[in-house]
C-alpha positions as CSV (number, residue, x, y, z in Angstrom):
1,X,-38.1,-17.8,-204.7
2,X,-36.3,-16.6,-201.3
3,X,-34.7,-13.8,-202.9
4,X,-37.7,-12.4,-205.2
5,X,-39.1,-12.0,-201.2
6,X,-36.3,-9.7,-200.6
7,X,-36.3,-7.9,-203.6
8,X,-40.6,-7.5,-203.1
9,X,-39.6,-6.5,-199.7
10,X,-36.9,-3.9,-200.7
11,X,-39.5,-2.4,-203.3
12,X,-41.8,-1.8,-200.8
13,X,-39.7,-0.2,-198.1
14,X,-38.1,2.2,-200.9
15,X,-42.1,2.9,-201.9
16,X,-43.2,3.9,-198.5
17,X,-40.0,6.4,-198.3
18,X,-40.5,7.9,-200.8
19,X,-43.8,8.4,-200.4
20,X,-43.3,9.8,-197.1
21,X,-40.9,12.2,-198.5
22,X,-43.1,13.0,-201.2
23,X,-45.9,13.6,-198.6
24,X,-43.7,15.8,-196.2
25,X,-42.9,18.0,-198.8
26,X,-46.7,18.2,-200.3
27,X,-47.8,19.2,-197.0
28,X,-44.8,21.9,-196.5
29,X,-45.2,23.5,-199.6
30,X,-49.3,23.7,-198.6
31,X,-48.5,24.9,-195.2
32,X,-46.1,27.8,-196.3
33,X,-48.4,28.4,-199.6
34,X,-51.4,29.4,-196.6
35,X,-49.1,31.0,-194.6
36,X,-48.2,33.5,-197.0
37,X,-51.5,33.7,-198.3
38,X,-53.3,34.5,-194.8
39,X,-50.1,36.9,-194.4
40,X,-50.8,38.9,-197.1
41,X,-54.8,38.7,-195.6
42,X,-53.6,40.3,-192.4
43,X,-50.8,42.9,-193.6
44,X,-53.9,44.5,-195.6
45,X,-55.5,45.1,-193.2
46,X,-53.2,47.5,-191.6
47,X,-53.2,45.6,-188.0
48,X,-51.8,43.0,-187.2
49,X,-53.9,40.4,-185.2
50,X,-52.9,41.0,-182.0
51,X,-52.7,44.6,-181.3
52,X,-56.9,45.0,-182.4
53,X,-58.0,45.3,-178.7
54,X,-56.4,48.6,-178.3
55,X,-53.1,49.4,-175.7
56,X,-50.9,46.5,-174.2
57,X,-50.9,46.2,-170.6
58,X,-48.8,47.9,-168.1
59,X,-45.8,46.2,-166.2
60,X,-46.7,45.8,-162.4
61,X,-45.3,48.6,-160.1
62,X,-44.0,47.9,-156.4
63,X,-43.4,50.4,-153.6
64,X,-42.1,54.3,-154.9
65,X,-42.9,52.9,-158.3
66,X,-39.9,50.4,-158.5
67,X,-41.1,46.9,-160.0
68,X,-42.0,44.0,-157.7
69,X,-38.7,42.4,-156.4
70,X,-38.2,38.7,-157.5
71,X,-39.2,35.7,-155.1
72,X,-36.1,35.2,-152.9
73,X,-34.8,39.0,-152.6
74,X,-35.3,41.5,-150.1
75,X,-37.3,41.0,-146.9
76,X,-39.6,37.7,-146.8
77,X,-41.9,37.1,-144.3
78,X,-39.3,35.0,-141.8
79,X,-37.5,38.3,-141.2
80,X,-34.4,36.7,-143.0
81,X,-32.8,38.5,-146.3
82,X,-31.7,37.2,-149.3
């Protein structure tokens, strides 16, 4: 009787992995089945999602149109450089 327990027990553990496998690849198969799908939606388009609200914004420009220096370089306000 003690050892139809561990067979029960050793059906059930080799149930719920597979069925976890069986799940995981059910719901990959859905996710990459939309994602090809709405990729298809948005390359018909002829823009992609992101670019729609016109130019991308500029890079910040610092003094005689170099960029910003980094925190830590050049003069800070304690008069000591970097």
């Amino acid at each position: 009787m003690e050892n139809n327990r561990k067979d029960d027990t050793k059906v059930r553990i080799f149930s719920f992995i597979i069925g976890v496998l069986v799940g995981a690849i059910i719901s990959t198969s859905a996710f990459i089945i939309s994602v090809n799908v709405l990729g298809a939606n948005n390359s018909s388009n002829g823009q992609s999602s992101q670019m729609q609200g016109g130019t991308p914004p500029e890079m910040p420009s610092g003094e005689n149109g170099q960029p910003p220096a980094k925190p830590g370089e050049g003069n800070n306000q304690n008069g000591n450089e970097s």
